[in-house]
C-alpha positions in Angstrom: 46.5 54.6 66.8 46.3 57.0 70.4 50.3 57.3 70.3 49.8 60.0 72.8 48.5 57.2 75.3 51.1 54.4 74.4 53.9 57.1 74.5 52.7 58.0 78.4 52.6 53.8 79.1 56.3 54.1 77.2 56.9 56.7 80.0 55.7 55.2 83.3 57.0 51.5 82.0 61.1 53.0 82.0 60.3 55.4 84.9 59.1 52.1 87.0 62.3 49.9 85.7 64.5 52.7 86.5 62.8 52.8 90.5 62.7 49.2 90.7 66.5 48.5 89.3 68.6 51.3 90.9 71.8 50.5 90.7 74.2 53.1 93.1 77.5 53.1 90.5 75.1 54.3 87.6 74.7 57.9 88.6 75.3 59.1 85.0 73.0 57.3 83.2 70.2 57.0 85.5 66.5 58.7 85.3 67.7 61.9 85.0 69.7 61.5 82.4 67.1 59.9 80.5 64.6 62.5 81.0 66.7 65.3 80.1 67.4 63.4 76.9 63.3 63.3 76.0 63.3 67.0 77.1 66.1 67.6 74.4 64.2 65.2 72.2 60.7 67.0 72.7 62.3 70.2 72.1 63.9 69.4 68.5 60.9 67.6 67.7 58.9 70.3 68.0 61.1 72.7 66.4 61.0 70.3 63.2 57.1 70.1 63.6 57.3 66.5 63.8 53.7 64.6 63.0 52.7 62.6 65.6 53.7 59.1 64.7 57.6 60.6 64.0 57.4 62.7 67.7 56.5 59.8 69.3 58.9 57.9 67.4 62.2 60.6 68.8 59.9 60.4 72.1 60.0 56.6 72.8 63.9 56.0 71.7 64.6 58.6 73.9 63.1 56.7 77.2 64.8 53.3 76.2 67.9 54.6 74.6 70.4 53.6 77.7 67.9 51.3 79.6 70.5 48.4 78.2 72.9 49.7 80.9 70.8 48.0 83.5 70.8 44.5 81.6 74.3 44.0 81.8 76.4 47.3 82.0 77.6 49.6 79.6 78.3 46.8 76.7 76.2 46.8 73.8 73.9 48.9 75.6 72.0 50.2 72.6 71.2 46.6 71.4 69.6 45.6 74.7 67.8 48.9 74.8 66.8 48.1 71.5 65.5 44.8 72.0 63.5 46.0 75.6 62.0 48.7 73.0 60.4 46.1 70.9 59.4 43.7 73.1 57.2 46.3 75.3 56.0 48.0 71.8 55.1 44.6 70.0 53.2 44.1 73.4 51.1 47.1 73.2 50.5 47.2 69.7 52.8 49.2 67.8 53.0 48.3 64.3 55.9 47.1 63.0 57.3 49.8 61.0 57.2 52.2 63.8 59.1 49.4 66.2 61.6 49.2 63.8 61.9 53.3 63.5 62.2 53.4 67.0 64.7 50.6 67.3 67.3 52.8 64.7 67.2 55.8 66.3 68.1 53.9 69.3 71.0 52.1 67.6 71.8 55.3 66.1 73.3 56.4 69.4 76.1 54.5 70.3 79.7 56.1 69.5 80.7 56.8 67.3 77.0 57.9 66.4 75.4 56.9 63.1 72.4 58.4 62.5 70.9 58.7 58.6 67.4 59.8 58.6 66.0 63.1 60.4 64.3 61.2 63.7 67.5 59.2 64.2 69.5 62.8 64.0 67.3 64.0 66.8 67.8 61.4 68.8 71.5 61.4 68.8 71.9 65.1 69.3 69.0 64.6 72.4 71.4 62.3 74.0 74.9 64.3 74.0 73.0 68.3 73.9 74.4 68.8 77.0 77.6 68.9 75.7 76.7 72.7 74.7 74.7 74.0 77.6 75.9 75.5 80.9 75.1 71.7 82.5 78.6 70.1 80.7 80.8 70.5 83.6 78.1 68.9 86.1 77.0 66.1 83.6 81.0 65.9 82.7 81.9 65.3 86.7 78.9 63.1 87.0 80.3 60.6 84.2 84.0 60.8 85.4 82.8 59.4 88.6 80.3 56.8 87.5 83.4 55.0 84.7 85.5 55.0 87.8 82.6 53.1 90.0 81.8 50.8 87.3 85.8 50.4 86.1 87.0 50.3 90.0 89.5 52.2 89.3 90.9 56.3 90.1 90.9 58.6 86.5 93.1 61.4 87.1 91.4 64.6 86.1 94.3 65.1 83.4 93.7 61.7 81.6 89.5 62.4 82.1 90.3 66.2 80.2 92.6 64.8 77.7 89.7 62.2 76.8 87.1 64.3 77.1 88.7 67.4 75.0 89.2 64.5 71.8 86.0 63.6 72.1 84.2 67.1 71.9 87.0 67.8 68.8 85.4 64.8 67.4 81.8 65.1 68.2 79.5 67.2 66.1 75.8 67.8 66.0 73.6 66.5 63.3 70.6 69.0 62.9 70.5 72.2 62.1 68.6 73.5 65.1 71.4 71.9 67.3 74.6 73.3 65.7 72.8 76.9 65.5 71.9 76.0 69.3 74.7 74.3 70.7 78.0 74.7 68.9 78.9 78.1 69.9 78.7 77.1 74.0 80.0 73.9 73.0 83.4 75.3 71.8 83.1 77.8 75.1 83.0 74.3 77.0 86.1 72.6 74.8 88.4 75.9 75.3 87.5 75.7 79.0 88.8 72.4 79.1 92.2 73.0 77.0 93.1 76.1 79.0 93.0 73.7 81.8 95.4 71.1 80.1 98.9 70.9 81.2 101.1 71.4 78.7 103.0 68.8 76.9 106.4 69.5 78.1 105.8 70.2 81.4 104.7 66.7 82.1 107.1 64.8 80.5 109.3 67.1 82.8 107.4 66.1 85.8 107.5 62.2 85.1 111.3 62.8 84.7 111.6 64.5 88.1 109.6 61.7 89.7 111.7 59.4 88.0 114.7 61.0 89.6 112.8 61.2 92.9 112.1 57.4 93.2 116.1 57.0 91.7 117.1 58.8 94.8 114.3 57.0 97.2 116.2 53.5 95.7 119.9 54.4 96.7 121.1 53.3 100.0 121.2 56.2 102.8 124.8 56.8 102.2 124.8 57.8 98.6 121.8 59.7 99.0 123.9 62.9 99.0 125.7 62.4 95.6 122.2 62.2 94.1 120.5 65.1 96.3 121.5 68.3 94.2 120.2 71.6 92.9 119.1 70.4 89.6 116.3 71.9 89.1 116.8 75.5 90.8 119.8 75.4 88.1 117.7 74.6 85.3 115.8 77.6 86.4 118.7 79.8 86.7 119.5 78.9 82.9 116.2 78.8 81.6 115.3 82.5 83.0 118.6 84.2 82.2 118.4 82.7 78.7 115.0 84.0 78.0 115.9 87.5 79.7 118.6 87.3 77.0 116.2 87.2 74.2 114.1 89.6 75.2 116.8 92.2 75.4 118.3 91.0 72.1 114.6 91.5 70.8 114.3 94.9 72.2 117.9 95.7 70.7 116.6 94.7 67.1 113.8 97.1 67.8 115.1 100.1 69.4 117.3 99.5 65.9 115.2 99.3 63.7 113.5 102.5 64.7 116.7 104.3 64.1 116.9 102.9 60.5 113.4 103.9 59.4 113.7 107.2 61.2 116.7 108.3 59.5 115.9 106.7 56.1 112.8 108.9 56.9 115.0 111.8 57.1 117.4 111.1 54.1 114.6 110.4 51.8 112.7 114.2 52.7 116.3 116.0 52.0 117.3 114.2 49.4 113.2 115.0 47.8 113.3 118.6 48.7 116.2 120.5 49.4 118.7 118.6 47.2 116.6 120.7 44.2 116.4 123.8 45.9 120.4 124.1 47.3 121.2 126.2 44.7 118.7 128.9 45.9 119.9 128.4 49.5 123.4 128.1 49.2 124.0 129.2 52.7 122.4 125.9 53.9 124.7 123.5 52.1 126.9 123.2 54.9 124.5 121.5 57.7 122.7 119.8 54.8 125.6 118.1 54.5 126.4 117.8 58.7 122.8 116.5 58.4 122.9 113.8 56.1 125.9 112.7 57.7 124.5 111.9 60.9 121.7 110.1 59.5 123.5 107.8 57.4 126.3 106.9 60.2 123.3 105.8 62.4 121.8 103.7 60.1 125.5 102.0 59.3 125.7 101.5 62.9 122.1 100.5 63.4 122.8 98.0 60.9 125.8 96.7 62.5 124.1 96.4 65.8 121.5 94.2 64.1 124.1 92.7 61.6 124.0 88.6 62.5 127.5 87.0 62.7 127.0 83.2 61.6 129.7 81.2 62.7 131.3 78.0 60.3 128.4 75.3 61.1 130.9 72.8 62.1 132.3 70.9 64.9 134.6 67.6 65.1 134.7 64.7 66.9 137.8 66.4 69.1 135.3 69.2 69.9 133.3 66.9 71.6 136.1 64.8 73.2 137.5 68.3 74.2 134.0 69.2 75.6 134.3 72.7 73.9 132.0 72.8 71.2 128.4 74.7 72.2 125.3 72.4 70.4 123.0 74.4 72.3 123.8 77.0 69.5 122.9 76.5 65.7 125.6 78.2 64.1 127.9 75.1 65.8 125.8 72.9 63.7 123.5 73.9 60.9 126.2 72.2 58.2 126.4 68.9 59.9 124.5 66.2 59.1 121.4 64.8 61.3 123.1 61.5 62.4 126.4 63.7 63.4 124.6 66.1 65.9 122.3 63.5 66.9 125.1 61.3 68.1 126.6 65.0 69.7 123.7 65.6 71.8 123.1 62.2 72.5 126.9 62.7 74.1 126.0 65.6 75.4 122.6 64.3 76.9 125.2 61.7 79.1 127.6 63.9 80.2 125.9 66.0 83.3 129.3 68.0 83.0 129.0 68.5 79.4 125.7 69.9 79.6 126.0 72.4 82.5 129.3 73.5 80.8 127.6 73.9 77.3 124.8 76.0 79.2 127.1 78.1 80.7 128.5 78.8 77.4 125.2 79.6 75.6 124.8 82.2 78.1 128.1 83.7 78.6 127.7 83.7 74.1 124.6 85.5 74.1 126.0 88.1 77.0 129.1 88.4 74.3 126.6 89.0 71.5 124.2 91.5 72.9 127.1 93.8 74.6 128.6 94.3 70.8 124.7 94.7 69.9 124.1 97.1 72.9 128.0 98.8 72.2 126.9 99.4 68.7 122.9 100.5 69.8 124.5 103.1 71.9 127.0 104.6 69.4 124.0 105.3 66.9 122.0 106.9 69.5 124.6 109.1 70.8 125.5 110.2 66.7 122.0 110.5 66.1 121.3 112.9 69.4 124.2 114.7 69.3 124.4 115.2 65.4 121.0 116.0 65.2 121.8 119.1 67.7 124.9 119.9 65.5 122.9 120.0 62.6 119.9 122.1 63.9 122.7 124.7 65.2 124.2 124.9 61.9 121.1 125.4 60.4 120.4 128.6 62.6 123.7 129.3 62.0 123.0 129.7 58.5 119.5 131.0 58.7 121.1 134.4 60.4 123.9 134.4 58.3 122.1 134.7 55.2 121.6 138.0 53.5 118.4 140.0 53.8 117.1 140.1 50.7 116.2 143.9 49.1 
């Protein structure tokens, strides 16, 4: 059998049904589409070194593998596709076997794709390898728009990401060639899309503001000012002196720390080598000493500015009635069971009052916290400056005061 010449009748058969049934919402899976698929198809095959009855096997499913979408939309596409395969093969020819080769690796395509044999693999990774080329973002676009023509309906670019990013997580090329090929620029195209993706929080935020918004829109004129308030710009106000809070607390712990390790540094070297040797250098006992001193009064107060004060983990039911208990904080709360703080914040959560006034003490608490941090930081910088300068005195001091030795 010529399959070269029935592949070229294959050819000018779906170009000529694609001409004579245009169909203006399809502007995803039109011509083009199809022909870059048997481009993609033509190029695995070739790769594989495909005989000629499997080439024009991949070759064929490619040109009828979404003709179904003109016969009735995007339904059961692949059967339809399938069925216009056989019927134009059976009438030129093709034996049996082949027909029903061809009709697989067409049925192989639909999602989630099912492919078990090599030429059925092609086929499937033909139809979805743009997915890791530089086309994505066009062919992407180009998809978004034609499922909003055919559905009649507006996709927000979030919800068209959000679908788009699970199916590339879930998607995954069958040959060897195409996951060599492809995947790299495939996961290039995925973290494109997630940096793009608004993050969780932020919209459940944003649907609460509209809700708010409309809430205000729906109250008469003249209680439109009780609503109308500075929420937000005091949300802000918290959220930006809380997390200026932490960083400084952060930076605390680490200036700290520094001043452990260097004097532990310190304590460890004269404690190795000139504990053994005082007894030669007796002169040098006394800033030893001054030394040691210093370093091991700023590591006590290093400690102490570092040292975490955990309060009893508790708060009653007259707490809350009182409105003076802070839930925001964990030491308020970590011995309390969940159903007790749940039913707290849930209070909390109702009481606008409640909430600003348990903000306001978060802060003014972690102010409270990182001036005795800060108090303490300062101490131990100001022992270990001015104590090390004591101590390198007193160990001139004692360096010209030692006798010259006959």
């Amino acid at each position: 059998m010529n399959y070269n010449s029935v592949l070229e009748q294959a050819q000018q058969f779906v170009r000529s049904f694609f001409d004579t049934h245009a169909n203006e919402k399809l502007i995803y899976h039109n011509r083009v589409h199809t022909e870059k698929v048997v481009e993609a198809a033509s190029t695995i095959g070739q790769h594989y070194q495909l005989d000629d009855r499997d080439f024009f096997v991949v070759n064929v499913a490619a040109w009828f593998h979404d003709i179904g979408y003109y016969r009735g939309g995007a339904a059961d596409h692949e059967e339809k596709g399938a069925a216009m395969a056989e019927s134009f093969l059976s009438g030129v020819g093709v034996d049996a076997s082949t027909v029903i080769a061809i009709k697989k690796c067409i049925l192989a395509t639909k999602i989630p794709q099912t492919p078990s044999v090599l030429l059925e693999d092609i086929v499937c990774d033909a139809d979805l390898f743009h997915l890791g080329t530089d086309e994505f973002g066009e062919r992407n676009k180009l998809l978004r728009k034609e499922m909003e023509a055919v559905q009649n309906r507006k996709i927000s670019k979030d919800e068209w990401r959000s679908g788009t990013i699970r199916f590339l997580e879930l998607h995954q090329y069958h040959t060897d060639y195409c996951r060599l090929l492809l995947n790299e620029k495939k996961q290039e195209n995925l973290a494109r899309l997630k940096a793009k993706e608004p993050d969780p929080i932020s919209v459940l935020l944003h649907k609460h503001e509209k809700a708010e918004e409309q809430e205000v829109k729906d109250v008469p004129q003249e209680k439109k000012k009780k609503k109308e308030d500075p929420g937000r710009g005091i949300d802000t106000v918290f959220r930006i002196t809380s997390n200026n809070n932490q960083k400084l607390s952060s930076q605390a712990d680490s200036k700290a720390h520094i001043l452990i390790q260097v004097n532990a540094i310190i304590i460890s070297v004269l404690l190795s080598l000139l504990l053994r040797k005082i007894e030669d250098h007796v002169n040098l006992a006394v800033p030893f000493i001054i030394l040691l001193t210093v370093n091991l009064i700023t590591i006590i107060f290093s400690i102490l500015a570092t040292r975490p004060h955990i309060p009893q983990g508790t708060f009653t039911k007259a707490d809350l009635e009182s409105k003076t208990v802070n839930l925001l904080f964990f030491g308020n709360f970590y011995k309390m069971s969940l159903e007790e703080y749940a039913g707290g914040m849930l209070e909390l959560m109702d009481d606008r009052d409640f909430l600003y006034g348990s903000l306001i003490r978060d802060v003014y608490f972690q102010g409270i916290a990182l001036g005795k941090k800060y108090r303490w930081l300062r101490l131990s910088y100001n022992v270990f400056m001015y104590g090390l300068i004591l101590s390198v005195v007193a160990f001139i001091i004692a360096a010209l005061a030692a006798p010259i030795p006959k």
